[in-house]
N, C-alpha and C positions, 0 to 999 in steps of 0.2 A: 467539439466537446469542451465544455467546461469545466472544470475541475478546479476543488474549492480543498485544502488543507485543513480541516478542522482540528490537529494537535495528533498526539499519539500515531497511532497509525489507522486514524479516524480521515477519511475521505471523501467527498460530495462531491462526484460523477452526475454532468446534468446533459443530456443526448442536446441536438439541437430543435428534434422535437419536442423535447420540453422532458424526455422521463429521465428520474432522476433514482441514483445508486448510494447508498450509505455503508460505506464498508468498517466494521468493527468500530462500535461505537463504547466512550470508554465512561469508567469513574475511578476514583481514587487515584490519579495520579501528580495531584496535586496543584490541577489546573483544571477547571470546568470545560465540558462541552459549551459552547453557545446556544440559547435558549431556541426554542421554536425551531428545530432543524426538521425538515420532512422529506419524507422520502417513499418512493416506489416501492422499492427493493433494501433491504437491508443483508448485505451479507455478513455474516459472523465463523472465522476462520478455527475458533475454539472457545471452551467455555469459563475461561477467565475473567475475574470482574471488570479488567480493563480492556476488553475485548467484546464482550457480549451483553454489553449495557443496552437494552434496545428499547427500556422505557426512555430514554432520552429522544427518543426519534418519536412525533408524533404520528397518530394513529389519521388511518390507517395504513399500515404495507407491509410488503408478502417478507416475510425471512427466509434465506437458505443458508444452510450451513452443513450443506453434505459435500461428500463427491463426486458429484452429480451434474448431469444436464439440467440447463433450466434458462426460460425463454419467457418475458415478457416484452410484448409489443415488438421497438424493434430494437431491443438489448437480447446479445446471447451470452450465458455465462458457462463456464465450464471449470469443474470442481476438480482438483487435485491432493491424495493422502497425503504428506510428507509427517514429520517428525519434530516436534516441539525443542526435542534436547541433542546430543550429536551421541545416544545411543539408543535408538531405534522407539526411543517414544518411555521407556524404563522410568526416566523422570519426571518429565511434564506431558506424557502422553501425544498426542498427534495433532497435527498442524492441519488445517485444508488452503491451500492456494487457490486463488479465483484467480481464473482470464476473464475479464467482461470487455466484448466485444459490442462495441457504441460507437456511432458514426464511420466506420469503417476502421478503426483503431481498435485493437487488442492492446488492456492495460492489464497486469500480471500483479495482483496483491498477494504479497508472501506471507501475509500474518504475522505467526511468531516462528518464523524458520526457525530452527536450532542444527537444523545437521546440516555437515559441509556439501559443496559442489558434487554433484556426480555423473556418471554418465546417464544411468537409469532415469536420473529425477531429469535433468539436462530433457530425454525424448520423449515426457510425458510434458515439458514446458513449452515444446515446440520453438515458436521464435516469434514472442510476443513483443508489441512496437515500445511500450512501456511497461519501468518496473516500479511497482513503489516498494522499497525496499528496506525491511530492518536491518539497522547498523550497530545498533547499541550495546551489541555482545549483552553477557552476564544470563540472559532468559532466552535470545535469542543468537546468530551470528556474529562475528566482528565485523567491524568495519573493514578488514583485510581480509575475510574469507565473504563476504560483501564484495569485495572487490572481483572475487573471482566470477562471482555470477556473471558480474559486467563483461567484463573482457571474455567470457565463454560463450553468452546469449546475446551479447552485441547489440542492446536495443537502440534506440532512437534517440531513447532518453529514460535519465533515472531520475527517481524523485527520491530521496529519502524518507524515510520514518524510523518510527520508534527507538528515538536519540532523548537524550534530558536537555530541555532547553533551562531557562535561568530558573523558573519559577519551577520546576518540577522537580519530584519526592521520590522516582525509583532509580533503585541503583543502577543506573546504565551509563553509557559513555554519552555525551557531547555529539554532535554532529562535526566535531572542526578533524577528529584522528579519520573518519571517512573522507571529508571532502579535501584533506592535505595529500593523497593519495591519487588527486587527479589534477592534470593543468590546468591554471587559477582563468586560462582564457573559453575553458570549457565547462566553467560554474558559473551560472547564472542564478542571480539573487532577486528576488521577487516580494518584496516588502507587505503588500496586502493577502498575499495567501493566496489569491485566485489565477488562474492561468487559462486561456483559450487555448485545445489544441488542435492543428489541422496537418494534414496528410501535405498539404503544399508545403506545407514551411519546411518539410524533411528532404525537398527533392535537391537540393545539396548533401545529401547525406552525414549532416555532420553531426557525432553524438553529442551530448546534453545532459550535464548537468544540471537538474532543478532544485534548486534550496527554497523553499516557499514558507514565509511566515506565517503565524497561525492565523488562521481566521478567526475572532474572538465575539461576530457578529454577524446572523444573518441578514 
């Protein structure tokens, strides 16, 4: 599986047969999508502008944005409710987490989590191999209760998102209060955005930090 960082918590999932995943495509955050992005599937975790921009993805592909089952080809995804803010949805209303299940890999988008660790949310997350994960506190989690996801679900590897890099306009944190929180030998930095991921390279089991520059180009 491929897996391309488009900025926010904007993601290009491409199978190794070629079908390809667009998760929460953004605007307004003070850095553009890359032009011409296309996609199969487009999933959208909520209905915020920097979340469910789906005129940036060209036409044609299927959107989901429930909590729901949902299968094309040979992508499975599976929708989960959570909680935008960390009092039951009162502020920013509800979140949906995608597992999409691509090459034999379960990758876990959290959206805009807002509410902490639980056990509840914990047994509807299962023990998915990757997370992509907001960090950036203020609309979503901290970096430090971020943390606990980690060390509770134990994945394979984490990716971050939804942090402020240089050029970006909302108020959130940086990606450096997340990734100081883990040993500098188990971050790895990825300069063009794009990553191959395969089930071999895990059989050391060793976990993974991914920090991945934006993609600015498809």
């Amino acid at each position: 599986m491929r897996i391309q960082y488009l900025g926010h918590s904007c993601f290009r999932l491409t199978s190794t047969s070629g079908v390809t995943v667009v998760t929460d495509p953004y605007s307004g955050v003070g850095y553009e999508m890359p032009a011409r992005v296309t996609a199969d599937v487009v999933t959208v975790s909520h209905g915020h502008f920097d979340h469910n921009c789906t005129q940036a993805i060209e036409s044609p592909f299927v959107v989901t944005d429930q909590a729901q089952d949902y299968e094309f080809k040979d992508l499975r995804i599976h929708g989960v409710t959570s909680f935008h803010d960390p009092v039951g949805g009162a502020l920013r209303g509800e979140n949906v987490m995608f597992t999409i299940e691509i090459d034999g890999i379960q990758v876990c988008h959290f959206g805009d989590l807002g509410e902490a660790c639980s056990a509840e949310l914990l047994r509807k997350l299962g023990k998915p191999d990757v997370l992509l994960l907001p960090i950036g506190g203020t609309y979503t989690i901290t970096a430090e209760q971020a943390k606990v996801y980690v060390d509770e679900l134990s994945p394979k590897m984490v990716i971050p998102m939804h942090y402020r890099p240089q050029d970006g306009q909302l108020d959130i944190q940086s990606a450096d209060a997340f990734l100081k929180l883990f040993d500098a030998n188990s971050v790895e930095y990825v300069k063009d955005g794009e990553y191959v991921l395969s089930l071999a390279e895990w059989e050391m089991g060793k976990k993974k930090i991914l920090y991945l520059d934006r993609v600015e180009r498809i």
